[in-house]
C-alpha positions in Angstrom: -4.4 -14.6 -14.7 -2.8 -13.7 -17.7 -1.2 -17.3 -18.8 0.5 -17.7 -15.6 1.1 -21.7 -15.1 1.9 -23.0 -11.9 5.0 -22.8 -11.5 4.5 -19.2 -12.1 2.2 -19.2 -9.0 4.3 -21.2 -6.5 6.8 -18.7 -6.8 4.4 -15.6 -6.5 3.4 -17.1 -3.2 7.0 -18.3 -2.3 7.6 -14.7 -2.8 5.1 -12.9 -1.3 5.4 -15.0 1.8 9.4 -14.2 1.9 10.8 -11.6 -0.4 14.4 -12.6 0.8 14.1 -16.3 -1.0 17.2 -16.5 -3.3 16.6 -17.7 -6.4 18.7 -21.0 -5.1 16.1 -21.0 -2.8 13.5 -20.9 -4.6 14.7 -23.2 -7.5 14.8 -25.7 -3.9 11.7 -25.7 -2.9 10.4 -26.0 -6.7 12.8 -29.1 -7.7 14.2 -27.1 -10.8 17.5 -25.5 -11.5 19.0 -21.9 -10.5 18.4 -20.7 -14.2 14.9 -21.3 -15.0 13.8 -19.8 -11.7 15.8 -16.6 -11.9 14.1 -16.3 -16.0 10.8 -17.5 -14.7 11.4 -14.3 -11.8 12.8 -11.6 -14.2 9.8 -12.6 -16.8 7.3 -12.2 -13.7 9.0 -8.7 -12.9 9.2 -7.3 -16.8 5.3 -8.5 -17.1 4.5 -6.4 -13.9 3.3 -9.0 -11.7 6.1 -8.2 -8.9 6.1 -4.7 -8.8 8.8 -4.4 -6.3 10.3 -6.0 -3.0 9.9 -4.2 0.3 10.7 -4.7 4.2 7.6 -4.8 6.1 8.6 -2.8 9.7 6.8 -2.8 12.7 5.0 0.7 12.7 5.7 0.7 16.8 9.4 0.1 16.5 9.2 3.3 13.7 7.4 5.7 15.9 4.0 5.3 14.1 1.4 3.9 16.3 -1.4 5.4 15.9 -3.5 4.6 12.6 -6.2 6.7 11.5 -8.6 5.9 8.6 -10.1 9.1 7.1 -12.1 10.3 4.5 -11.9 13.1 2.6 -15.3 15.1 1.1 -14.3 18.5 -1.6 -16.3 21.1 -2.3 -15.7 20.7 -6.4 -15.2 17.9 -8.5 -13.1 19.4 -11.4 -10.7 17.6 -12.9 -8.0 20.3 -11.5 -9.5 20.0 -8.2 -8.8 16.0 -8.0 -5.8 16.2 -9.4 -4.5 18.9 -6.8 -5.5 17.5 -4.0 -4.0 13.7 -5.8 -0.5 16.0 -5.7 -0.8 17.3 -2.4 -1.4 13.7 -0.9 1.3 12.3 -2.7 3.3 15.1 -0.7 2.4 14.0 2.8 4.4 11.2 4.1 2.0 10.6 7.1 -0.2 9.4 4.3 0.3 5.5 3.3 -2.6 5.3 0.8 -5.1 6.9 -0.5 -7.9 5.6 -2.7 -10.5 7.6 -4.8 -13.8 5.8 -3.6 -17.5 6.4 -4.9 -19.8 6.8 -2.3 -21.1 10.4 0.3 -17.3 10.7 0.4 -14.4 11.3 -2.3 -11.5 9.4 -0.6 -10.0 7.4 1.7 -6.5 7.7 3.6 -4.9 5.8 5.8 -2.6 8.0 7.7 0.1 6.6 10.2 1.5 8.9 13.2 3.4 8.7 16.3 0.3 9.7 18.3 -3.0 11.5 18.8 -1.0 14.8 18.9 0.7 14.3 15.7 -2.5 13.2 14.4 -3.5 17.0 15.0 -0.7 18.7 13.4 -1.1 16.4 10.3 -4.8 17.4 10.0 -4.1 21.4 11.1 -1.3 22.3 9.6 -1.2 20.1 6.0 -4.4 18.1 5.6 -6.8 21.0 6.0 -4.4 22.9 3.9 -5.0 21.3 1.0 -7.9 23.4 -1.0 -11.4 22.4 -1.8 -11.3 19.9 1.3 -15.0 20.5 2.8 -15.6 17.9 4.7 -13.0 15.1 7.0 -13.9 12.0 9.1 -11.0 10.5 11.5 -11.3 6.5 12.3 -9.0 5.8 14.4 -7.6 1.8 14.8 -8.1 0.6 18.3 -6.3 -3.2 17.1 -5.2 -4.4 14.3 -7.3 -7.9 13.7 -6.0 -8.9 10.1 -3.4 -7.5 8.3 -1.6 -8.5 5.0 0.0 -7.7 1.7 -0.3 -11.5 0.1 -2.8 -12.1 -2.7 -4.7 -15.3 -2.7 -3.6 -17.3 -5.9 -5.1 -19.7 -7.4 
């Protein structure tokens, strides 16, 4: 992993367990001082291995409980055709990712709405908008089992 030694790893998973750890913190829990941690962090930021620091919020609280999984089919495969339809998506908010996948289909959305209703206008009025879409497939979450944003480091 790119010379990363292991003090280098304790605090990617320090971090990714709890964003909020101060570098006083996390010097702490490493047995080092304030200044080699808060270097050790920076270096870890300016190499791109911490690409940013987020709140997690509960997508209930937010008004978003419904989660659909979808994937999208298009007509054409031009290189202006993917890169529209990469623009458009990058306009929709409902949309929380969206990978290009290999496979019957061309990609895969995961979409997150107030409700089933909301779902609807999202897929009549922008989703099916979007030109070149020929063909989408709605999953819809019934529970959420495992969910996570932390790497496994070794």
């Amino acid at each position: 992993m790119e010379d990363l030694d292991a003090i280098d790893l304790k605090i990617l998973r320090m971090l990714q367990a709890d964003a909020r750890m101060t570098h006083k913190q996390l010097a702490a829990a490493l047995d080092l001082t304030i200044t080699p941690v808060f270097e050790r962090v920076k270096k870890l930021e300016r190499r791109g291995f911490i690409r940013g620091y987020v709140a997690l919020l509960e997508p209930q609280k937010v008004g978003k409980g419904l989660i659909v999984f979808l994937t999208v089919r298009l007509s054409q495969h031009k290189s202006e055709v993917l890169q529209g339809l990469r623009e458009e998506v990058m306009r929709l908010p409902e949309v929380m990712e969206c990978y290009h996948i290999a496979g019957e289909e061309d990609y895969l959305l995961k979409v997150m709405v107030r409700d089933i209703a909301a779902y609807e206008q999202f897929l009549t009025n922008k989703l099916t908008k979007i030109a070149h879409i020929s063909h989408v497939k709605s999953n819809f979450v019934m529970s959420v089992i495992k969910q996570t944003t932390a790497f496994e480091l070794q």
